[in-house]
PDB file of N, CA, C and O in Angstrom:
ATOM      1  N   UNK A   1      -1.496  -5.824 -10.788  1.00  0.00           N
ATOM      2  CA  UNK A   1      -2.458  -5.131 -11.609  1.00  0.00           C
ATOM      3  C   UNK A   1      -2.431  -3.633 -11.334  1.00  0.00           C
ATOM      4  O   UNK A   1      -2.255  -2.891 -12.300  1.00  0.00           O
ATOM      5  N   UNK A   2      -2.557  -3.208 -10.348  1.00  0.00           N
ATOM      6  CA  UNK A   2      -2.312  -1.981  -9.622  1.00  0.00           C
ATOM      7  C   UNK A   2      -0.918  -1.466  -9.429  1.00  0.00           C
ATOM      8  O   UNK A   2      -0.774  -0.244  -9.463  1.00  0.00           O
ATOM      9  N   UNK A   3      -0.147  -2.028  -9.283  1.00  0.00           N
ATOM     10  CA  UNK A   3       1.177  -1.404  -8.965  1.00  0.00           C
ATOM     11  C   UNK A   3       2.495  -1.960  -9.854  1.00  0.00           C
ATOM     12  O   UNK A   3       3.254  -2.733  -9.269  1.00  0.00           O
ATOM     13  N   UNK A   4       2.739  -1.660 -10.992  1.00  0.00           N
ATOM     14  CA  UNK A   4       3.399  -2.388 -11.685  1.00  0.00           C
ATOM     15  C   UNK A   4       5.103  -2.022 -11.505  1.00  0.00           C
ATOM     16  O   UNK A   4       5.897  -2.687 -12.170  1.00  0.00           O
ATOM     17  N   UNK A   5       5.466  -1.252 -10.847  1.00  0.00           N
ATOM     18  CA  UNK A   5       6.911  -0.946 -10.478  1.00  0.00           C
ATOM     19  C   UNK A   5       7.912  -2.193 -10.187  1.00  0.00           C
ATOM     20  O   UNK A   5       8.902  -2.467 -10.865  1.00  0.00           O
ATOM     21  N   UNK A   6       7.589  -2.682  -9.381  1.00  0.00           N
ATOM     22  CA  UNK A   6       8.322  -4.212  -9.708  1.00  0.00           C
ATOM     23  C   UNK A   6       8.658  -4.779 -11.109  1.00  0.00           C
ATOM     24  O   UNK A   6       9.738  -5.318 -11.348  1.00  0.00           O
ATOM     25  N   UNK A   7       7.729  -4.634 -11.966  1.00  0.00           N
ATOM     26  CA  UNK A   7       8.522  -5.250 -13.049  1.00  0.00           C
ATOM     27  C   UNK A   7       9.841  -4.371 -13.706  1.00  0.00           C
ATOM     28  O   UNK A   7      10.621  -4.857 -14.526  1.00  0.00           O
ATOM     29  N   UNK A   8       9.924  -2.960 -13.166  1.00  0.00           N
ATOM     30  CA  UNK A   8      10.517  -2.208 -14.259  1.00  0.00           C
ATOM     31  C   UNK A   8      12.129  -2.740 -13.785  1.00  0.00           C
ATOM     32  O   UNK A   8      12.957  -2.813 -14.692  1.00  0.00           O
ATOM     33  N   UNK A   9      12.585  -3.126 -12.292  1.00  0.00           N
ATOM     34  CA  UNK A   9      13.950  -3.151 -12.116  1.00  0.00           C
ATOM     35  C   UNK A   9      13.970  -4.457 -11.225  1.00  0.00           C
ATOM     36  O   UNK A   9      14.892  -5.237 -11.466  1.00  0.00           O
ATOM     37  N   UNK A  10      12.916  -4.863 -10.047  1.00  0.00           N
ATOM     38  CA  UNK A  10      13.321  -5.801  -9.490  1.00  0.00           C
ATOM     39  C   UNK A  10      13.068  -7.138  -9.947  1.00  0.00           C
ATOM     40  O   UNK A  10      13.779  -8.121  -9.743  1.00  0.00           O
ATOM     41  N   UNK A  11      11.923  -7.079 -10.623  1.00  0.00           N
ATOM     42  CA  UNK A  11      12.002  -8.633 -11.669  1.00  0.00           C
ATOM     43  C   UNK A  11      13.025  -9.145 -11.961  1.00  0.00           C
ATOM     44  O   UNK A  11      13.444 -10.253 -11.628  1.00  0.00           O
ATOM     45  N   UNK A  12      13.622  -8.156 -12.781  1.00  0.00           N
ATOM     46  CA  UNK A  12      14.471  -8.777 -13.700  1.00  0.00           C
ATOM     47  C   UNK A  12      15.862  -9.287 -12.841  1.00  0.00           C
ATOM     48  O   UNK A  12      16.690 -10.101 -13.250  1.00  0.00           O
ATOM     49  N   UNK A  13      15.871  -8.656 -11.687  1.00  0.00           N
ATOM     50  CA  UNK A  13      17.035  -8.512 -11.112  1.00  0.00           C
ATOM     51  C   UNK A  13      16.807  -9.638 -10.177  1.00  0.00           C
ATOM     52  O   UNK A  13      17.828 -10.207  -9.790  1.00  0.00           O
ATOM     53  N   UNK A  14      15.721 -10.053  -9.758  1.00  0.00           N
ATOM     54  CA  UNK A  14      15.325 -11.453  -9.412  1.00  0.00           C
ATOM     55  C   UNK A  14      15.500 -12.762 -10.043  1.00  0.00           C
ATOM     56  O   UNK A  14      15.734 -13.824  -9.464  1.00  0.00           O
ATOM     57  N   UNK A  15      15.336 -12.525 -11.516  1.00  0.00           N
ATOM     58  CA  UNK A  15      15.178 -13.728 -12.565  1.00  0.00           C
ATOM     59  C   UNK A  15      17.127 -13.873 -12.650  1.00  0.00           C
ATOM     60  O   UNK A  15      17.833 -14.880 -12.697  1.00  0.00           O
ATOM     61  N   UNK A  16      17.349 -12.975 -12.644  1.00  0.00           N
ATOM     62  CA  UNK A  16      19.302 -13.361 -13.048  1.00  0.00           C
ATOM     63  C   UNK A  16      19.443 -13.860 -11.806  1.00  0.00           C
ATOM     64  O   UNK A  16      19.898 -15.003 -11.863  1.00  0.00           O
ATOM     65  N   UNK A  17      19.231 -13.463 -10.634  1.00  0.00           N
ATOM     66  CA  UNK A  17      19.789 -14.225  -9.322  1.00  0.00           C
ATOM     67  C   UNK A  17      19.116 -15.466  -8.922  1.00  0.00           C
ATOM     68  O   UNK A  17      19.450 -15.999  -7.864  1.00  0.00           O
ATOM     69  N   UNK A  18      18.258 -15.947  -9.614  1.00  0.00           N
ATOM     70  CA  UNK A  18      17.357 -16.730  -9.955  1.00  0.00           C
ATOM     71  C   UNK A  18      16.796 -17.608  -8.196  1.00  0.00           C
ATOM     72  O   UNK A  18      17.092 -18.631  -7.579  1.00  0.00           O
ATOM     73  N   UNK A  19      15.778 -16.317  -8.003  1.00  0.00           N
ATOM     74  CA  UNK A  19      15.087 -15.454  -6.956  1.00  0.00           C
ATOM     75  C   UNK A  19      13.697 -15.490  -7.287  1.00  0.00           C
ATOM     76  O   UNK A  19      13.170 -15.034  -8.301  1.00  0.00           O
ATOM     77  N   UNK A  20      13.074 -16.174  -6.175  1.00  0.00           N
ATOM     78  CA  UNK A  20      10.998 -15.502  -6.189  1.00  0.00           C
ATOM     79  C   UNK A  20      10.628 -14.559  -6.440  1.00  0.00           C
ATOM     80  O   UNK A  20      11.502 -13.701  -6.564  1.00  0.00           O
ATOM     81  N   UNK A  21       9.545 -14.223  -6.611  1.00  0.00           N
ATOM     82  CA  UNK A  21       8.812 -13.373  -6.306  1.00  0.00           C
ATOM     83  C   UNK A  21       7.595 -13.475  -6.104  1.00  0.00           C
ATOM     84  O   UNK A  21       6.786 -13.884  -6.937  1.00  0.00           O
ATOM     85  N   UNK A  22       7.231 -12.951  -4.483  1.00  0.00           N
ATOM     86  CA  UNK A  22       5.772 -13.110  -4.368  1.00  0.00           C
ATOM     87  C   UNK A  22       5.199 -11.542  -3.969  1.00  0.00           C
ATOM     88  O   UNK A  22       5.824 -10.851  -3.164  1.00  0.00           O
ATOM     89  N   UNK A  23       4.115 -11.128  -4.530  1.00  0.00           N
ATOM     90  CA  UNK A  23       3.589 -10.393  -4.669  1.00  0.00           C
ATOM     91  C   UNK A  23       2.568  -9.921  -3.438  1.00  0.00           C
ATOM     92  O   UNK A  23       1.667 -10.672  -3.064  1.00  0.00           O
ATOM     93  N   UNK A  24       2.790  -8.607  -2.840  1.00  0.00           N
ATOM     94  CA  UNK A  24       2.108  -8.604  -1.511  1.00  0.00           C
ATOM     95  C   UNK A  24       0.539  -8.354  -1.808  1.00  0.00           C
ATOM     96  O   UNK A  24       0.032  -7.752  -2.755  1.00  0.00           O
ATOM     97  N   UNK A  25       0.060  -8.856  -0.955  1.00  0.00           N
ATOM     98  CA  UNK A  25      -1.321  -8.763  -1.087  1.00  0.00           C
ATOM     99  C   UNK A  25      -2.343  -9.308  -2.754  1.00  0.00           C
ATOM    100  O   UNK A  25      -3.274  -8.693  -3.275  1.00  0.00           O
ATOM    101  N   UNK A  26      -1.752 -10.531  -3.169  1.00  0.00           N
ATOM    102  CA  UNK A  26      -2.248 -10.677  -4.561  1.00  0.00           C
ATOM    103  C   UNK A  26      -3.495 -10.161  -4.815  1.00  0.00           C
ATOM    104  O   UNK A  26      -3.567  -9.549  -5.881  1.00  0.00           O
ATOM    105  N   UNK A  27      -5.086 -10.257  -3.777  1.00  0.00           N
ATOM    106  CA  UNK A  27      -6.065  -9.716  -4.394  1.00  0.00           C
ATOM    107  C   UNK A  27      -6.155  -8.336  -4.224  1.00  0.00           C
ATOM    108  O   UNK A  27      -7.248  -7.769  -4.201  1.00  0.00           O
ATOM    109  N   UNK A  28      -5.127  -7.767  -4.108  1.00  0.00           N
ATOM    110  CA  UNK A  28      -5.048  -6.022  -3.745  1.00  0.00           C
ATOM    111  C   UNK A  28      -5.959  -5.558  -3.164  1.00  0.00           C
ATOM    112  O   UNK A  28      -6.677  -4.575  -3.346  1.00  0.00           O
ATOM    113  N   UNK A  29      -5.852  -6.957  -1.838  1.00  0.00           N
ATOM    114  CA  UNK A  29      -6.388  -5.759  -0.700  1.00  0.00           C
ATOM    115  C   UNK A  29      -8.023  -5.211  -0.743  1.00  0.00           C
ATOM    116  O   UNK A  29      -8.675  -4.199  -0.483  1.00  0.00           O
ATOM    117  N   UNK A  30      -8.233  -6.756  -1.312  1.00  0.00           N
ATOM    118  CA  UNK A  30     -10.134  -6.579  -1.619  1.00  0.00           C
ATOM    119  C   UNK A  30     -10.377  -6.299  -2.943  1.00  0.00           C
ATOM    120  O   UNK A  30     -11.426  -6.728  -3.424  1.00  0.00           O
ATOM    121  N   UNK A  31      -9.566  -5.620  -3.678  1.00  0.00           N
ATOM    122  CA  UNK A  31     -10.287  -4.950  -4.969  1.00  0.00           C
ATOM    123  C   UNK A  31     -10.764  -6.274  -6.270  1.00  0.00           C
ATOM    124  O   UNK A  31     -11.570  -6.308  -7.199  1.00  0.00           O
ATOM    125  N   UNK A  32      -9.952  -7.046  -5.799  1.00  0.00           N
ATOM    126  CA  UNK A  32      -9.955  -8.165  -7.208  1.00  0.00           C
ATOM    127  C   UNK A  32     -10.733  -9.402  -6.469  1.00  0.00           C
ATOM    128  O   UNK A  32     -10.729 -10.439  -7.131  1.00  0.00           O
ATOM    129  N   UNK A  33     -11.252  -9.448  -5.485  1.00  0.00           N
ATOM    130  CA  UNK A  33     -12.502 -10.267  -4.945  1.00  0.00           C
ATOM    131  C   UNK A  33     -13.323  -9.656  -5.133  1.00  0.00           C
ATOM    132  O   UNK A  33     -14.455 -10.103  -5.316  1.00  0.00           O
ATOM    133  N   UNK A  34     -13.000  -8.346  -5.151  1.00  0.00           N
ATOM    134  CA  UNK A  34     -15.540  -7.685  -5.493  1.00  0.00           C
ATOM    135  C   UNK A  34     -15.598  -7.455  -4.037  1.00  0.00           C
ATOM    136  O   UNK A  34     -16.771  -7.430  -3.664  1.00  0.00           O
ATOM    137  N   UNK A  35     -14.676  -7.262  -2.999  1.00  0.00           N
ATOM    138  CA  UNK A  35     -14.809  -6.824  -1.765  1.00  0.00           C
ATOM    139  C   UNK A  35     -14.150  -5.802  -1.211  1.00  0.00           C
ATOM    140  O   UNK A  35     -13.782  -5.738  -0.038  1.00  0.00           O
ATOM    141  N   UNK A  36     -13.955  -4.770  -2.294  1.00  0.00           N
ATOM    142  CA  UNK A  36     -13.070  -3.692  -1.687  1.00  0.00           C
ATOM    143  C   UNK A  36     -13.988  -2.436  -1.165  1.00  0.00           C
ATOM    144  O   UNK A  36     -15.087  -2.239  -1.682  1.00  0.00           O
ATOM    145  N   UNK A  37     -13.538  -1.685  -0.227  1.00  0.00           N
ATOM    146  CA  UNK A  37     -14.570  -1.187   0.176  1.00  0.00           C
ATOM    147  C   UNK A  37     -13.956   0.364   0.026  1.00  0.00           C
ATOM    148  O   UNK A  37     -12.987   0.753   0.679  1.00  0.00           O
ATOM    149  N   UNK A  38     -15.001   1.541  -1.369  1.00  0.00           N
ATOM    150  CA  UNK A  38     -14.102   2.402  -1.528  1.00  0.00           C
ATOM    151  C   UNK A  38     -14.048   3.890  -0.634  1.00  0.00           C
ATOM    152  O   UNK A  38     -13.484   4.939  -0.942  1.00  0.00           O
ATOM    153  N   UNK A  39     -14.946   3.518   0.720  1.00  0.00           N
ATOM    154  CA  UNK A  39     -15.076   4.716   1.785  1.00  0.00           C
ATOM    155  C   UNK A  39     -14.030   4.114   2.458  1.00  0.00           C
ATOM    156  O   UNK A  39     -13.609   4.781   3.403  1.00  0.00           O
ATOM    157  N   UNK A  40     -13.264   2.637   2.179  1.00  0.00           N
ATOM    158  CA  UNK A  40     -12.597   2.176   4.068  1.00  0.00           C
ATOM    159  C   UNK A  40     -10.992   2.420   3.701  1.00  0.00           C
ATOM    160  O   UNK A  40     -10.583   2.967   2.677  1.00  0.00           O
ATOM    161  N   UNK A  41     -10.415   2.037   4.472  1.00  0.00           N
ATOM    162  CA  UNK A  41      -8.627   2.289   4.485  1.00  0.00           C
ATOM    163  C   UNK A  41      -7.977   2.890   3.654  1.00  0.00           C
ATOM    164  O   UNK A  41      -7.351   3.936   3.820  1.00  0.00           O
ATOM    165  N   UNK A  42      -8.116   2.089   2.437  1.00  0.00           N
ATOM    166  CA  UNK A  42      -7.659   2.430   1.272  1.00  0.00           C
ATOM    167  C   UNK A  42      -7.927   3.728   0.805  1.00  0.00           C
ATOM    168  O   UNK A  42      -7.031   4.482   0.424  1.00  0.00           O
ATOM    169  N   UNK A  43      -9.186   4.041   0.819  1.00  0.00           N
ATOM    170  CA  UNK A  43      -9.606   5.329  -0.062  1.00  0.00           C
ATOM    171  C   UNK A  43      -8.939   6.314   0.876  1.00  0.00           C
ATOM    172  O   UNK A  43      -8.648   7.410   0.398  1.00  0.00           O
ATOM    173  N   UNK A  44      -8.694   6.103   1.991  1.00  0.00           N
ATOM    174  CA  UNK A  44      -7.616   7.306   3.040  1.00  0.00           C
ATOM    175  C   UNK A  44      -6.592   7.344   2.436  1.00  0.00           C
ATOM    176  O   UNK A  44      -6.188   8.504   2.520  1.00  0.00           O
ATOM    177  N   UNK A  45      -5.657   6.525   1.642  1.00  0.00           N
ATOM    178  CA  UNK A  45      -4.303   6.394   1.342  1.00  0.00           C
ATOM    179  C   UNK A  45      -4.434   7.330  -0.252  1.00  0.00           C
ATOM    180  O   UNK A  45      -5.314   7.283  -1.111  1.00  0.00           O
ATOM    181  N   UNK A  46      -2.909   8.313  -0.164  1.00  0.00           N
ATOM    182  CA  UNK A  46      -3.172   8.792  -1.391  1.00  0.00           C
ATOM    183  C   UNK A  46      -2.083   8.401  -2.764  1.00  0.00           C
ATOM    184  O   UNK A  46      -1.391   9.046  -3.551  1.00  0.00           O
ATOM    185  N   UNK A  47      -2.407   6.939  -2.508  1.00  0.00           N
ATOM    186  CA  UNK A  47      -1.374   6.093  -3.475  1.00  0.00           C
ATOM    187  C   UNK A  47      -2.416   6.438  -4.757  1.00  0.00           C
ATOM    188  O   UNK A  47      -3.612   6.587  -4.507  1.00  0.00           O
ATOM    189  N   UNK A  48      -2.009   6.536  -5.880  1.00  0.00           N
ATOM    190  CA  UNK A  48      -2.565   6.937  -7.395  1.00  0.00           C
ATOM    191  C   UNK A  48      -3.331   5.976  -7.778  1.00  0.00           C
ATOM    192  O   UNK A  48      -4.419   6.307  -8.250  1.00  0.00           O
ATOM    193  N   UNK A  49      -2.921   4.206  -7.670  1.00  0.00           N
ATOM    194  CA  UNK A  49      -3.893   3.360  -7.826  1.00  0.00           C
ATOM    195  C   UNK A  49      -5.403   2.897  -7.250  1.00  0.00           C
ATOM    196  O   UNK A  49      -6.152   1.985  -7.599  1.00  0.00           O
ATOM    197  N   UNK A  50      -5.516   3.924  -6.221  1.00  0.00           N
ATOM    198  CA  UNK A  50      -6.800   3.742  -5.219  1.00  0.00           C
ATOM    199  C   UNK A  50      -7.325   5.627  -5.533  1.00  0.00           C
ATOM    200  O   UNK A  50      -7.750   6.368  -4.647  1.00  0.00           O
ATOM    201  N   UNK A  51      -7.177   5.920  -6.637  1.00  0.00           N
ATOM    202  CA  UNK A  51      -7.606   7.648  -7.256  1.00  0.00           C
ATOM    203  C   UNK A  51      -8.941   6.845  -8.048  1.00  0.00           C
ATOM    204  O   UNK A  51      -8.974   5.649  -8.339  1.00  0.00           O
ATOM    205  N   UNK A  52      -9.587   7.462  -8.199  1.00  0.00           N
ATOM    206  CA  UNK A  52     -11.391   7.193  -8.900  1.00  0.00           C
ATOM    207  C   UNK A  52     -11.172   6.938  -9.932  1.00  0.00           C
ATOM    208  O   UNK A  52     -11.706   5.924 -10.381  1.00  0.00           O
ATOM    209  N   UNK A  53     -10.283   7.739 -10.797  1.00  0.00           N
ATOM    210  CA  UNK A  53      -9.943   7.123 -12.313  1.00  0.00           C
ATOM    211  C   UNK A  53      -9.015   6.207 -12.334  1.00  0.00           C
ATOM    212  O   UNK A  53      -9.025   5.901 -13.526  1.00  0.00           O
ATOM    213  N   UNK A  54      -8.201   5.543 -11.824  1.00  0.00           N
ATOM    214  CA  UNK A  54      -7.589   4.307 -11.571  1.00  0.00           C
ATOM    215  C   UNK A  54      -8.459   2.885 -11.395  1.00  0.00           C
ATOM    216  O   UNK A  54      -8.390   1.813 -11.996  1.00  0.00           O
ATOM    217  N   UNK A  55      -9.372   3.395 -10.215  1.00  0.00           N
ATOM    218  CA  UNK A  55     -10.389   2.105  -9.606  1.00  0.00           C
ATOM    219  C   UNK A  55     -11.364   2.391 -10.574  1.00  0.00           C
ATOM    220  O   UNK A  55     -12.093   1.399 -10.543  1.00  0.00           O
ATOM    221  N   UNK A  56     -11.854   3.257 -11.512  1.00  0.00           N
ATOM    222  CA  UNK A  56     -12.839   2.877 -12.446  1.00  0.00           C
ATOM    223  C   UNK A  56     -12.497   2.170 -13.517  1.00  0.00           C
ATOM    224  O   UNK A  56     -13.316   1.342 -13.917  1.00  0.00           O
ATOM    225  N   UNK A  57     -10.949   2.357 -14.381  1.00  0.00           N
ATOM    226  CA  UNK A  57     -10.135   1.531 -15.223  1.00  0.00           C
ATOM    227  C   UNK A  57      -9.950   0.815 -14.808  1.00  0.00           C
ATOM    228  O   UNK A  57     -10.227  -0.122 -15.557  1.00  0.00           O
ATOM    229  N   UNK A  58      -9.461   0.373 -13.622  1.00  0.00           N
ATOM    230  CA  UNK A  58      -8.997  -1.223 -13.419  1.00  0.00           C
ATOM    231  C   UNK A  58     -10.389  -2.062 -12.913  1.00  0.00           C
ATOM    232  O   UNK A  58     -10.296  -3.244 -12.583  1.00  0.00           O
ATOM    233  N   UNK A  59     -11.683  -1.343 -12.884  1.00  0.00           N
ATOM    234  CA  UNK A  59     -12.928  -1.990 -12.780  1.00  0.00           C
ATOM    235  C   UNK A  59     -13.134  -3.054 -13.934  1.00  0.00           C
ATOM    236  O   UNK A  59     -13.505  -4.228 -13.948  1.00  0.00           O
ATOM    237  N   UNK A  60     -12.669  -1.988 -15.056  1.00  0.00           N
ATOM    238  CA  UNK A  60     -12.528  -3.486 -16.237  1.00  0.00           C
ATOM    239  C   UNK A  60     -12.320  -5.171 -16.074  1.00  0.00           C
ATOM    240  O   UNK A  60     -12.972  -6.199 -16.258  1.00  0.00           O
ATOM    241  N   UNK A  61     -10.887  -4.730 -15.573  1.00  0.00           N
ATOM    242  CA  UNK A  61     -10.327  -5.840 -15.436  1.00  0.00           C
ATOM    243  C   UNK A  61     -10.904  -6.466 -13.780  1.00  0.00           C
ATOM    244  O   UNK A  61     -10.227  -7.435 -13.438  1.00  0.00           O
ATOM    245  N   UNK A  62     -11.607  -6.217 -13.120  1.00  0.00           N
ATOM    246  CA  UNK A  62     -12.179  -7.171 -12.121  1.00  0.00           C
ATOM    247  C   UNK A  62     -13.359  -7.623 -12.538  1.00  0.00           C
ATOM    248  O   UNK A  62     -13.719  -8.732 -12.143  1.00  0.00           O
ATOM    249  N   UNK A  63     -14.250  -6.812 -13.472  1.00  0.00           N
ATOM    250  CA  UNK A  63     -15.045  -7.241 -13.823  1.00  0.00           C
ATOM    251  C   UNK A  63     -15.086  -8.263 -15.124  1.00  0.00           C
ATOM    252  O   UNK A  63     -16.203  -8.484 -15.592  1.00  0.00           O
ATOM    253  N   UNK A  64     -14.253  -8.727 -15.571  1.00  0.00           N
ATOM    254  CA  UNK A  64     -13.353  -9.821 -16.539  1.00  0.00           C
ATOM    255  C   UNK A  64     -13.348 -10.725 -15.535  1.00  0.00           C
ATOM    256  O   UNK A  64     -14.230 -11.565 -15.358  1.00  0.00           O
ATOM    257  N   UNK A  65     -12.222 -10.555 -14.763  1.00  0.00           N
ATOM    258  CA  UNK A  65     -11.884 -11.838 -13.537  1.00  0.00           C
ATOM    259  C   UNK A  65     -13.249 -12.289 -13.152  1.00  0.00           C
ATOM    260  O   UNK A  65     -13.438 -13.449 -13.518  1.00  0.00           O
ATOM    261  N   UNK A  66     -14.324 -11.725 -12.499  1.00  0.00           N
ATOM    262  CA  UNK A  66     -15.337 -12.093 -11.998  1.00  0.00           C
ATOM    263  C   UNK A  66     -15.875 -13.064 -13.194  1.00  0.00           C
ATOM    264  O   UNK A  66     -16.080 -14.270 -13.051  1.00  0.00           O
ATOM    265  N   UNK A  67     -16.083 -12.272 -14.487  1.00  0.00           N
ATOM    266  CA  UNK A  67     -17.205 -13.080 -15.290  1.00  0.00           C
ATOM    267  C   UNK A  67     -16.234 -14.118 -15.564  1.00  0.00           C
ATOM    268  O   UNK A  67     -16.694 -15.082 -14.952  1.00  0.00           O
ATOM    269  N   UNK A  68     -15.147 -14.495 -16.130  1.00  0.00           N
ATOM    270  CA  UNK A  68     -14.388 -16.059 -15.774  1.00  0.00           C
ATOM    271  C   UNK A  68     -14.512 -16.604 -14.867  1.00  0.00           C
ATOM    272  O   UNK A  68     -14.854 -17.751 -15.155  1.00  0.00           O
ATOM    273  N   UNK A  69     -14.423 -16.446 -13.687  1.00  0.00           N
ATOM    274  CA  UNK A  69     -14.528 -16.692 -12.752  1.00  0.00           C
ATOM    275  C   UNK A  69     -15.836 -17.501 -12.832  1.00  0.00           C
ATOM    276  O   UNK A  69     -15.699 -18.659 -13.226  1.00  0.00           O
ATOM    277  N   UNK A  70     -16.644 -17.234 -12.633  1.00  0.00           N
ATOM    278  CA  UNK A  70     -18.173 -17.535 -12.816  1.00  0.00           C
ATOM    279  C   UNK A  70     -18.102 -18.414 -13.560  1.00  0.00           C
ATOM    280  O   UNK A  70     -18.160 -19.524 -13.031  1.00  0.00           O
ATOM    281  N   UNK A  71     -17.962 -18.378 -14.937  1.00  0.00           N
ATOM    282  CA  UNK A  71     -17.676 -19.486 -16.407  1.00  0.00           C
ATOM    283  C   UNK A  71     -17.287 -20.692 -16.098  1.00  0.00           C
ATOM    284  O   UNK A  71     -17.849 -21.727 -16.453  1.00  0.00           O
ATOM    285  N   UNK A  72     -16.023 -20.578 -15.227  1.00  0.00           N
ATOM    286  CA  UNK A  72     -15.204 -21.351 -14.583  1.00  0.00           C
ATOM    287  C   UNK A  72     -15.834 -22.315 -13.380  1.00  0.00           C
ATOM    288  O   UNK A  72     -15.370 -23.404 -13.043  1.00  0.00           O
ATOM    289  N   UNK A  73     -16.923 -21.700 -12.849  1.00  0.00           N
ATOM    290  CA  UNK A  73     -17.194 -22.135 -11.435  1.00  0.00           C
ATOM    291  C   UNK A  73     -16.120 -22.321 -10.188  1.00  0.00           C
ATOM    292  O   UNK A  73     -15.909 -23.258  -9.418  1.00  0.00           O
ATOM    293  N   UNK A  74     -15.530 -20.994 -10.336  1.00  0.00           N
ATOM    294  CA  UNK A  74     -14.277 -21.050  -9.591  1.00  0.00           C
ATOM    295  C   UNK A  74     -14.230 -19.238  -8.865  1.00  0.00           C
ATOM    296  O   UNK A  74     -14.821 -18.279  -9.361  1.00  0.00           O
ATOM    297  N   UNK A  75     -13.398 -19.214  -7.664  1.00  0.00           N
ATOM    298  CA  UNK A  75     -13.348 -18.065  -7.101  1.00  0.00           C
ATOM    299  C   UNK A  75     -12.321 -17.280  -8.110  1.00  0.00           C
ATOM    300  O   UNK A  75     -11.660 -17.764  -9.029  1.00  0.00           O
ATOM    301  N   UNK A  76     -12.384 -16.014  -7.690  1.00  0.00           N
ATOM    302  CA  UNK A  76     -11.827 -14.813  -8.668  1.00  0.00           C
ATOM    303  C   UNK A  76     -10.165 -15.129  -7.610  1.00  0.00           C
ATOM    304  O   UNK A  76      -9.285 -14.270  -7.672  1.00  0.00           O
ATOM    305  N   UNK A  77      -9.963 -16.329  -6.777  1.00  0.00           N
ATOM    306  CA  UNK A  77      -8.594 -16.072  -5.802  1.00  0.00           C
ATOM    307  C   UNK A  77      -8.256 -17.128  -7.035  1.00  0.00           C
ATOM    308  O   UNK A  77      -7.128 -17.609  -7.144  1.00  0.00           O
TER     309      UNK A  77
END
């Protein structure tokens, strides 16, 4: 959700060698549980996806996951 560079060259280059892919940290690291914390680790790092206008756009989309989630009676993992 946050870091989409993988798809642009190593996906694909995975799928022909017909190769996994697992994705580090799937709930990114708190943000997509509703437990990210934006004074702790992260907000030190000056990766572009953890910038205020990044984590307010991709607020959308956790706040989607959550309300399914809920619907569902199921965790946002």
């Amino acid at each position: 959700m946050m870091w989409r560079e993988p798809e642009d060259k190593l996906i694909p280059l995975l799928e022909e060698l017909g190769i996994g892919f697992v994705p580090f940290t799937p709930l990114c690291k708190g943000f997509l549980s509703d437990a990210y914390d934006k004074n702790g680790f992260h907000a030190k790092l000056n990766a572009p996806r953890f910038s205020e206008e990044a984590l307010k756009k991709n607020r959308v989309v956790v706040d989607l996951v959550n309300k399914i989630a809920k619907e569902k009676k199921a965790t946002v993992a």
